[in-house]
C-alpha positions in Angstrom: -93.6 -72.4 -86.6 -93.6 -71.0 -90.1 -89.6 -71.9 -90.0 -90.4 -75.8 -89.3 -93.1 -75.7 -91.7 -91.0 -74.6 -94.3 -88.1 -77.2 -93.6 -90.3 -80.0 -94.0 -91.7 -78.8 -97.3 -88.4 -78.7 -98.5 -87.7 -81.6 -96.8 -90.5 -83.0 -99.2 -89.8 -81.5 -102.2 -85.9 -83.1 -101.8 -87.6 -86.0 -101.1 -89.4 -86.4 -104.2 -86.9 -85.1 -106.0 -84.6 -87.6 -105.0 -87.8 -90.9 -105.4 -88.4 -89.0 -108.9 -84.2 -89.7 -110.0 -84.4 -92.9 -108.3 -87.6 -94.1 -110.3 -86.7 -92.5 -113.6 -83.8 -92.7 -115.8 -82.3 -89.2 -115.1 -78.8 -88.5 -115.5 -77.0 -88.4 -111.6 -75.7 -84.8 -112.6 -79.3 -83.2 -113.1 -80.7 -84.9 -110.1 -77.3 -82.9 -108.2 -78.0 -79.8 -109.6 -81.7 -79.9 -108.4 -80.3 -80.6 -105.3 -78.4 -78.1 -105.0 -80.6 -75.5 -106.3 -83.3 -77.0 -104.2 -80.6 -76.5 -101.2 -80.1 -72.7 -102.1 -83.8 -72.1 -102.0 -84.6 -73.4 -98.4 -81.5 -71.3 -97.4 -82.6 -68.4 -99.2 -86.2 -69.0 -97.4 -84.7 -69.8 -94.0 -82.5 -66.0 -94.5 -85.8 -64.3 -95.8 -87.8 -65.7 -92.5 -85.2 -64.4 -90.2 -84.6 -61.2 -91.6 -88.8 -60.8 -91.5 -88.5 -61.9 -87.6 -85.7 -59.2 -87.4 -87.4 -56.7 -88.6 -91.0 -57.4 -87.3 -88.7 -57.3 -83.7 -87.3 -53.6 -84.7 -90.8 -52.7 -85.7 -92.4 -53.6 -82.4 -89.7 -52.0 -80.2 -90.2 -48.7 -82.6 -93.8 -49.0 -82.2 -93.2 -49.6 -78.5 -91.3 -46.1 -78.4 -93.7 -44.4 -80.2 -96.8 -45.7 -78.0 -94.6 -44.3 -74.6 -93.5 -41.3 -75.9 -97.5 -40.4 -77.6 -98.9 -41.5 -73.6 -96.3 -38.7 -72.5 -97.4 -36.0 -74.9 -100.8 -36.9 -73.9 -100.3 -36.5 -70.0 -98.2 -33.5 -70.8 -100.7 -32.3 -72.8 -103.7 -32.8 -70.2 -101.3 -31.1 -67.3 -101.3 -28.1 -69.6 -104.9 -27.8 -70.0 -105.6 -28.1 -66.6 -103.3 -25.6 -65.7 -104.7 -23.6 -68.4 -108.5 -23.9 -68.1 -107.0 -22.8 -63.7 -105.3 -19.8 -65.3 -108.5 -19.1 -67.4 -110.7 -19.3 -63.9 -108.6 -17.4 -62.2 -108.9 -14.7 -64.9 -112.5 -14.4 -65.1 -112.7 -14.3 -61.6 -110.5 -11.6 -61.3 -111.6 -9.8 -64.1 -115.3 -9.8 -63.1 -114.2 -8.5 -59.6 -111.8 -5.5 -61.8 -115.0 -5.0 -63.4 -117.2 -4.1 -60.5 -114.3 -1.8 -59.1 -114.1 -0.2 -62.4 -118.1 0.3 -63.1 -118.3 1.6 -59.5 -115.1 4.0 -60.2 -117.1 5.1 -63.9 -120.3 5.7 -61.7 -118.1 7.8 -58.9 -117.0 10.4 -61.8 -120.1 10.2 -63.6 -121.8 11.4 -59.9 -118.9 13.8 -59.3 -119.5 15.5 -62.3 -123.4 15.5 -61.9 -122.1 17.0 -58.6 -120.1 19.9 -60.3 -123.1 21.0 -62.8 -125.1 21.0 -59.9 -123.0 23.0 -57.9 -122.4 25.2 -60.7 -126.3 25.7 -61.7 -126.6 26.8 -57.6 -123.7 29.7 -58.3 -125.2 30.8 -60.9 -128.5 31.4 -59.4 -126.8 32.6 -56.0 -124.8 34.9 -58.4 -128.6 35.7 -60.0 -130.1 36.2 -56.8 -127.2 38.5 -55.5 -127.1 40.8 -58.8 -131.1 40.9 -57.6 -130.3 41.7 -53.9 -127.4 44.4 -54.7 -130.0 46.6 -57.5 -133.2 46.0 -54.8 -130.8 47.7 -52.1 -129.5 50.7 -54.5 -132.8 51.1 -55.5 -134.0 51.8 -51.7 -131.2 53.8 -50.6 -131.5 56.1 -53.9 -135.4 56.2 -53.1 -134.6 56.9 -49.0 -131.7 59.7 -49.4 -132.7 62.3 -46.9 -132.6 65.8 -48.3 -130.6 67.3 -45.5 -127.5 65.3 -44.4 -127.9 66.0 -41.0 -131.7 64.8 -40.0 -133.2 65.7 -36.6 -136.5 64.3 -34.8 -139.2 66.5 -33.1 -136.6 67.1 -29.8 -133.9 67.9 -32.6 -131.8 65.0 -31.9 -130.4 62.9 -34.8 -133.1 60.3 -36.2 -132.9 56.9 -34.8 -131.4 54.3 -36.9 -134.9 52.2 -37.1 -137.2 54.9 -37.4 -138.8 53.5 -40.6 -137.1 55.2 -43.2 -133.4 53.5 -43.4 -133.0 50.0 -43.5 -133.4 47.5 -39.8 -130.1 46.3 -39.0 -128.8 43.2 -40.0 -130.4 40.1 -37.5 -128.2 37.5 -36.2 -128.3 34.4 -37.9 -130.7 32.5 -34.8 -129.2 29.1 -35.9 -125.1 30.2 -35.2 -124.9 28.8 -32.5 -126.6 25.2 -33.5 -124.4 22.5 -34.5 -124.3 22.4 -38.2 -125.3 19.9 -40.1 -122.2 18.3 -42.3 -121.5 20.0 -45.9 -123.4 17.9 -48.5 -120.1 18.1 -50.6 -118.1 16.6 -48.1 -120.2 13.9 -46.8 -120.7 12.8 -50.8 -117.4 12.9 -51.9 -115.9 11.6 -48.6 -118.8 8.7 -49.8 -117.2 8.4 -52.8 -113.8 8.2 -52.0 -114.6 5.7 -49.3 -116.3 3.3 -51.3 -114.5 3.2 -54.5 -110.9 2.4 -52.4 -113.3 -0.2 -50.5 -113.6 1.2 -46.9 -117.3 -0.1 -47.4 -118.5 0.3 -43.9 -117.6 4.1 -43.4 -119.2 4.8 -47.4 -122.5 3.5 -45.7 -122.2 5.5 -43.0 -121.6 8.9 -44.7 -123.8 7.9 -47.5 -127.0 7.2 -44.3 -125.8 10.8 -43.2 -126.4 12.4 -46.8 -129.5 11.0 -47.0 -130.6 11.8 -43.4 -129.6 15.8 -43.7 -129.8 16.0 -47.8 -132.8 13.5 -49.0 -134.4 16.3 -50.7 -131.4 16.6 -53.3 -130.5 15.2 -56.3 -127.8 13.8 -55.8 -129.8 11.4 -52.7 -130.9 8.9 -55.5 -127.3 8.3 -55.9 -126.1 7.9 -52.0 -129.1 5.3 -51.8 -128.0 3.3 -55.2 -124.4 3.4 -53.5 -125.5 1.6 -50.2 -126.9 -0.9 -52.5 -123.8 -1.2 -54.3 -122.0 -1.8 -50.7 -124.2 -4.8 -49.6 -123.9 -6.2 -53.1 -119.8 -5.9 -52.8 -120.1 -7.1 -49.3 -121.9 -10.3 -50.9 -125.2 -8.9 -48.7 -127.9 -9.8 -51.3 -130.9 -9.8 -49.9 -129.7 -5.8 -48.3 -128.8 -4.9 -51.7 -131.9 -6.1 -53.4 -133.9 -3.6 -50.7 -131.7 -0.9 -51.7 -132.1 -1.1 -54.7 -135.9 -1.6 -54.6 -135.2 1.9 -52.3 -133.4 4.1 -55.7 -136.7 2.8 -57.6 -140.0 3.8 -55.3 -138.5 6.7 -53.5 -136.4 8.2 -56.5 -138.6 7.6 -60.0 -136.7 10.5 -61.2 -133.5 9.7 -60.4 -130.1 9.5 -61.8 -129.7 5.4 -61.0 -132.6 3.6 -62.2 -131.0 1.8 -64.9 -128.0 0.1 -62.9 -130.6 -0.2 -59.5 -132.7 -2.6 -61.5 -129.9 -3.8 -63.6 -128.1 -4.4 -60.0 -131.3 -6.1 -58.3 -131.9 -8.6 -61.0 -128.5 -9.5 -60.1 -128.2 -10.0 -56.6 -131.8 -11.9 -57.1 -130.0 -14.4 -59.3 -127.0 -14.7 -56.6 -130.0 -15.0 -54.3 -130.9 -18.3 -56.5 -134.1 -16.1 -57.5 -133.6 -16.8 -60.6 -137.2 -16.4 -61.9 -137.0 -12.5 -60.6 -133.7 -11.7 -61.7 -134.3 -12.7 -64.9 -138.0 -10.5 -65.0 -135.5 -7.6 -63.7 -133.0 -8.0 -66.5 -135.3 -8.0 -69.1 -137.8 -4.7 -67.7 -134.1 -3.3 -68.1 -133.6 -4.2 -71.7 -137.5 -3.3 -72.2 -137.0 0.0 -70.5 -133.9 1.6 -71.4 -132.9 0.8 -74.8 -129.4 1.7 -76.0 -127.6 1.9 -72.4 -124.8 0.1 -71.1 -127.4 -1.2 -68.4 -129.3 -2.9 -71.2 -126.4 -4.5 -73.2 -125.4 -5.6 -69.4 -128.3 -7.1 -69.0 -127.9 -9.2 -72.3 -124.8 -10.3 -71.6 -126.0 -11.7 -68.3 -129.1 -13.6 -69.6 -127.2 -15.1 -72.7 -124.6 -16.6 -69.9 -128.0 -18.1 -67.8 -128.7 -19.4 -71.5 -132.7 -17.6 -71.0 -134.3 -15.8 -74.1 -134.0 -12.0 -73.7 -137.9 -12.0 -73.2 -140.3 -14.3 -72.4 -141.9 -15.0 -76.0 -138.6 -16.3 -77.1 
């Protein structure tokens, strides 16, 4: 269009320039050298125009190009992130799983060392109480020595042996021949053992025994925060919550009452309780100040997106 327009502009201009040397008295030479130059002009237009179509064609193809190869990049680039924002998922899924095997791992040693001051408080005062036992019997056979090595009764026979004055023989223990209960020890760190290698089943079990011949010990708070620890691996909730709720009526005293309510607040939010967890997490930060439980606990809330306490 632009190429016809121009041709019959110049087709105009040659036309009046030829009407302007027929009408006026101009030499024929000038009126052929406008002519010619006029000639050289639409020329040099009609080169200009198709070098602009040549390169406005170049142009479009590189454009072209460019548009194909930025959709690639852009698909490329979306595959990637998927595959990233997968890899990411998978991470934090496997992480938070590492996690729990690892807290409940930290917890095992923490109890097994509990376990060993424990046992080595109950030496010392069986090594206390045997020091006691050893000077109480010197002390009665230096009191008791007979005089004459060779005592006789009333009929001169030798003195009976529980006549009063030396010590009663030893009784049998009445409860030998009773099956004995299992060793605390074995049932706690078979507990142990058991649960942190994920044999969750027989941990209950031996944990249910501890507690059934050894509720009076110390280390019973602990065997009831691990069966909560089992349902709450074993995706069990709702058990988990009650044994937890267990470790903090029956054992106010107890080793495990920061990660029992840290735990139950929790398994109440995987119960979609999330009112309840939430009151849990915060008595946690409210109560125990300073603890892994509490900066647990403010980790979890600022992931619900919920103000660490109720005023904000």
């Amino acid at each position: 269009m632009k190429i016809r327009t121009i041709v019959i502009f110049a087709a105009a201009v040659f036309a009046g320039a030829l009407g302007g040397s027929l009408i006026g008295p101009r030499p024929a030479e000038a009126v052929a050298r406008e002519i010619i130059d006029l000639q050289r002009d639409v020329t040099t237009l009609l080169q200009g125009q198709k070098d602009m179509s040549t390169q406005i064609t170049q142009d479009d193809a590189v454009l072209k190009t460019l548009v194909g190869q930025s959709s690639d990049n852009v698909n490329k680039l979306s595959a990637t992130m998927t595959s990233v924002q997968k890899s990411v998922q998978d991470v934090q899924a496997n992480s938070g799983a590492r996690l729990d095997t690892m807290s409940t791992q930290v917890q095992g040693l923490s109890d097994n060392l509990e376990e060993i001051k424990s046992r080595l408080g109950k030496l010392n005062q069986q090594l206390v109480d045997l020091q006691s036992a050893a000077q109480s019997i010197d002390s009665k056979l230096a009191g008791s020595a007979p005089a004459n090595p060779t005592p006789t009764g009333a009929a001169g026979s030798p003195r009976s042996a529980n006549d009063g004055n030396s010590a009663p023989p030893i009784a049998s223990n009445a409860t030998s021949s009773a099956s004995p209960a299992p060793s605390a020890d074995m049932l706690y760190s078979n507990g142990l053992r058991d649960i942190t290698s994920g044999k969750y089943d027989l941990a209950r079990q031996e944990f249910l025994d501890y507690i059934k011949y050894y509720g009076n010990t110390d280390l019973a708070c602990n065997a009831q925060f691990y069966l909560g620890e089992i349902a709450y691996h074993q995706k069990q909730y709702q058990d988990a919550v009650a044994e937890y709720d267990k470790v903090l009526t029956l054992y106010p005293k107890g080793f495990k009452l920061e990660p029992a309510r840290l735990k139950k607040g929790m398994a109440l939010i995987e119960l979609g309780q999330k009112t309840a967890g939430v009151r849990e997490l915060r008595e946690v930060i409210r109560r125990y100040p300073g603890t892994e439980e509490e900066r647990a606990a403010r980790a979890r809330l600022k992931e619900l997106g919920v103000a660490v306490s109720a005023a904000g």
